[in-house]
C-alpha positions in Angstrom: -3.9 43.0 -17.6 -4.0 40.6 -20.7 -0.6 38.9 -21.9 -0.2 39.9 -25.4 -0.7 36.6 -27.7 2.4 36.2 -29.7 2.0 33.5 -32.7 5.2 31.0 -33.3 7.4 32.1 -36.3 6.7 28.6 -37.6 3.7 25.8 -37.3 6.6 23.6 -36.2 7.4 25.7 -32.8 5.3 27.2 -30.1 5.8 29.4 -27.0 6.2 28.0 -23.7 3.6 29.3 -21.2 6.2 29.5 -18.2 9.6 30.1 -19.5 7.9 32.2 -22.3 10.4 30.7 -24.8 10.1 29.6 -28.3 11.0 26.5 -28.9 9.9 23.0 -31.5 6.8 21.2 -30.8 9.1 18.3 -30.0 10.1 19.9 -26.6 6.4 19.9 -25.8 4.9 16.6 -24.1 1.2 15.3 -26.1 -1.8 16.3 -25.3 -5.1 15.0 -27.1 -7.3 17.6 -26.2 -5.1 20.7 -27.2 -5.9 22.5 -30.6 -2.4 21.1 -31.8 -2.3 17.9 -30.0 0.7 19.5 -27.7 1.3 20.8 -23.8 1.5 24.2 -22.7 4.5 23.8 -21.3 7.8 22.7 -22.3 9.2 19.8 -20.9 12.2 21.2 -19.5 10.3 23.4 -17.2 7.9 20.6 -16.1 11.2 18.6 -15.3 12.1 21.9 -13.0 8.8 21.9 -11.6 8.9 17.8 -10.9 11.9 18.2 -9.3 11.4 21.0 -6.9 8.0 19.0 -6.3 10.7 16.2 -5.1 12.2 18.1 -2.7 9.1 19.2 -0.7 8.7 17.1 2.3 4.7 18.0 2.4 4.6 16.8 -1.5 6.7 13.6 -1.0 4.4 12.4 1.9 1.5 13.2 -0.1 2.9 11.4 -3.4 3.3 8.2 -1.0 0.2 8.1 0.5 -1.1 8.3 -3.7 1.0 4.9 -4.1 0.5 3.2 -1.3 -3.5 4.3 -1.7 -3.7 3.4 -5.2 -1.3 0.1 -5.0 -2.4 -1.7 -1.5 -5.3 0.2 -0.1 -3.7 1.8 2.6 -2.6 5.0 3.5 0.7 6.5 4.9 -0.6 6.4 8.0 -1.6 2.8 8.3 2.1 1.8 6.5 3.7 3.9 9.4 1.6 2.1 12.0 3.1 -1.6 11.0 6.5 -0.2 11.0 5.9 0.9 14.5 4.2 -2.3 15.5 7.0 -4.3 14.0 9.6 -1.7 15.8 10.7 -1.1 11.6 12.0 -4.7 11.5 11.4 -7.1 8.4 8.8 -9.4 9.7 11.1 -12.0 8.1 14.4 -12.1 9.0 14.2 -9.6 12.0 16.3 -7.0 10.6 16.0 -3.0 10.3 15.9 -1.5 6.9 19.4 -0.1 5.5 19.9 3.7 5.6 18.5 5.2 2.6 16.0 2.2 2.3 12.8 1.5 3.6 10.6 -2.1 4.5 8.3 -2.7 1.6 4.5 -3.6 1.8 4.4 -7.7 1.6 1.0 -8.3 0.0 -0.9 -11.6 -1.7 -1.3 -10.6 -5.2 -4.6 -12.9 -5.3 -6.4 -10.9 -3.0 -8.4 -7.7 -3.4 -6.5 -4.9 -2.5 -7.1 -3.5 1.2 -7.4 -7.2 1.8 -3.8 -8.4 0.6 -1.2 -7.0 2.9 0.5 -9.0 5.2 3.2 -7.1 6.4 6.5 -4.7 6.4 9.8 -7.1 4.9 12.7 -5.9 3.7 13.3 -5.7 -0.1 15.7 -8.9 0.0 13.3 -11.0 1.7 10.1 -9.7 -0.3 12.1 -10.4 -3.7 13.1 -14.0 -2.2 8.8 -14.3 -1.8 8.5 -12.9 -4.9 10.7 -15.6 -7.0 9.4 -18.2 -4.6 6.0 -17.3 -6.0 4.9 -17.2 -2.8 4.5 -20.6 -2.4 5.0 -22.2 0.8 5.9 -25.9 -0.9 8.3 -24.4 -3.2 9.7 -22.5 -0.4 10.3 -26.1 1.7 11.8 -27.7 -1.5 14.0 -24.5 -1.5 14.8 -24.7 2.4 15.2 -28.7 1.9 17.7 -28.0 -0.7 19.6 -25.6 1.3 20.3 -28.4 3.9 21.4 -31.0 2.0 24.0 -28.6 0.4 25.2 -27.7 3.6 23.6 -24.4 4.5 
């Protein structure tokens, strides 16, 4: 059976293909290669759809293996191996991530990807690389700093 093709009351609105509402083109997200530059569906309803996506287990895991694919070069399954192998410890400091957190993927920026990770850390100690540049003479300045201070 063919949907019946209503036209908008105005050029300024168009009809929603899921909620079948009638709303302004401002509601719709851009898209280059529709006839008026627009989405087919409204951006409330692809916020609806993005967040039942969310709550999927099945889409979540497949979302992180994306990231972790397209950042590092690995996949889910190789991230959930060196938390295993590290017993889901920060490599640095020895400690498990808080609840609600997770260890993050330590990698050399310089290398190719696939190549660059080094490990699981926590997000504390990766930031602490991070504004270290990960450079292992500023980090002995920094440590040799510490001690004369007292810590």
């Amino acid at each position: 059976m063919r949907r019946e093709v209503r036209l908008p009351e105005s050029e300024f609105t168009q009809f929603c293909e899921v909620c079948d509402d009638e709303k302004p083109l401002t509601r719709f997200g851009r898209r280059k290669r529709a006839p008026n530059g627009r989405a087919n569906v409204c951006r409330d309803c692809v916020r609806a759809a993005n967040n039942r996506a969310s709550r999927d287990p099945q889409v979540v895991r497949k979302r992180r293996d994306a990231r972790l694919w397209r950042v590092y070069g690995i996949t889910l399954a190789d991230y959930e191996r060196m938390g295993r192998q590290q017993r889901w410890r920060c490599a640095i400091c020895g400690q498990k991530a808080v609840a609600g957190d997770r260890l993050v993927v330590d990698h050399d920026h310089d290398k190719p990807k696939g190549q660059a990770v080094r490990r699981l850390l926590c997000r504390g100690e990766n930031s602490a690389l991070g504004h270290f540049g990960d450079s292992s003479a500023r980090m002995d300045r920094g440590s040799a700093y510490l001690r004369r201070h007292g810590k």
